[in-house]
Phi, psi and omega in degrees: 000153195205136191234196172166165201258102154337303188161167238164102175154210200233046177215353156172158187220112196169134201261191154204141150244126214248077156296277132204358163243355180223138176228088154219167188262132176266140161093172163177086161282005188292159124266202156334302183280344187266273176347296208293316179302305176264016148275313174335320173279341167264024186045043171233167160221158196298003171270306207298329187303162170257338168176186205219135185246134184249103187286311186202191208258006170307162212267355178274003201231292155327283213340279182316325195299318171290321178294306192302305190293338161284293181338257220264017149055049199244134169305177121230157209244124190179153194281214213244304182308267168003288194288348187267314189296324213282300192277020171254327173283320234243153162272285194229140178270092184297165180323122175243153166233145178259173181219142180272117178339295181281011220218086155355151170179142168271126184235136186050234183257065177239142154226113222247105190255073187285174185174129211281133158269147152302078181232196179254049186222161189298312177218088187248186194234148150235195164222188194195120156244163173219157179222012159133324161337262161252163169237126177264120183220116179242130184235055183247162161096352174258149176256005156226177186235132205238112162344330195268320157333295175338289168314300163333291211265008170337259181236102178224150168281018130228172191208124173252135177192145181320100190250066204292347200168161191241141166336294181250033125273343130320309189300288191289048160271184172289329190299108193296159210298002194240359179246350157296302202278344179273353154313304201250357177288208176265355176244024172281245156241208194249150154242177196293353172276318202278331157316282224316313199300312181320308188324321169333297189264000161255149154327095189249024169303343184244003188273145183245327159234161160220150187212119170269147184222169179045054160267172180269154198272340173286301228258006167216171182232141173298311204293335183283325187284334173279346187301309171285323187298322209246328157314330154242018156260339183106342262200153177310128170305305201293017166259351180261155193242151211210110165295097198271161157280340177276342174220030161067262203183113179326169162306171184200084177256134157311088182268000000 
């Protein structure tokens, strides 16, 4: 299994997961031509995909997902909260499956474990993949770490997760106080301690990649989120991997 990042960050968002007979995207902030370009660039294209996975209806996250999944004719996957916001927005909807937060399901050869986080969206999500193997744990978009989070992302061999923001560059920003506190609050995003503090708390003896990702372009730095990230593993800030937005992150496989 093998994933990689489109881009990251608060201008657009989309993953890819790779078994090599099953391909999806979590997320797709993209537009058609923006996507099609940067699948262009992992050397995939929009006939290989199998479906498009949704965490939640923010336009950085969403936007793209509906036009693209009618174009290239891809199911997508989303909770019952999502698709009502989607289909208030949506003129015509391509094939949606819903999916229960707490509830398993299988796409190909994926075995896909979504699981609801603290954000500001109506019913959102994150997922955890496997592929019998290995494990995949993707995590943005919460503004608290839930025991249950925990429970998820315990021991996985690789991890992408939310380095949204630096504490005290968020304080002293530009942003107004009321775009502070929903940023840093509990249903906002992670800033680089409370990543860190997860790390703490799974088992990383089996992790092989790790990436921080959805940093803000204001209110973080690459160098600081690997800085908190590698503080608790012990491990080289350069081992740690930093997502971006204009090209996400190369492929990354699990061996």
């Amino acid at each position: 299994m093998r994933f990689a990042s489109l881009g990251s960050g608060s201008q657009g968002n989309s993953l890819i997961v790779d078994t090599g007979q099953t391909k999806v995207l979590v997320d797709c902030g993209f537009s058609n031509t923006a996507l099609s370009a940067r699948l262009a660039r992992l050397g995939a294209s929009p006939g290989d995909l199998t479906a498009i996975l949704v965490t939640h209806e923010h336009s950085d996250h969403i936007a793209g997902v509906f036009s693209f999944a009618r174009r290239h004719q891809l199911t997508v996957y989303l909770t019952h909260g999502t698709y009502a916001v989607a289909a208030r927005r949506q003129a015509s909807l391509p094939e949606c499956r819903m999916v229960d937060g707490d509830t398993p399901f299988v796409v190909g050869g994926l075995e896909i474990r979504p699981f609801p986080v603290p954000h500001d969206a109506r019913e959102p999500i994150q997922y955890a993949f496997s592929d019998g193997q290995h494990r995949l744990g993707v995590l943005t978009d919460t503004g608290a770490i839930t025991p249950h989070i925990v429970d998820v992302l315990r021991a996985c061999d690789a991890l992408v997760l939310e380095c949204n923001h630096d504490r005290a560059l968020l304080a002293g920003s530009r942003y107004p106080a009321a775009l502070k506190r929903r940023v840093g609050g509990r249903f906002g995003h992670l800033e680089n301690g409370q990543a860190a503090a997860l790390l703490g708390q799974v088992d990383t003896r089996r992790l092989q990649h790790l990436v921080a990702a959805h940093l803000s372009r204001e209110n973080n730095r690459p160098e600081l989120a690997a800085k908190a990230l590698a503080s608790t593993l012990g491990c080289s800030e350069h081992w740690i991997g930093v997502a971006d937005q204009e090209s996400g992150f190369d492929w990354r496989q699990m061996m």
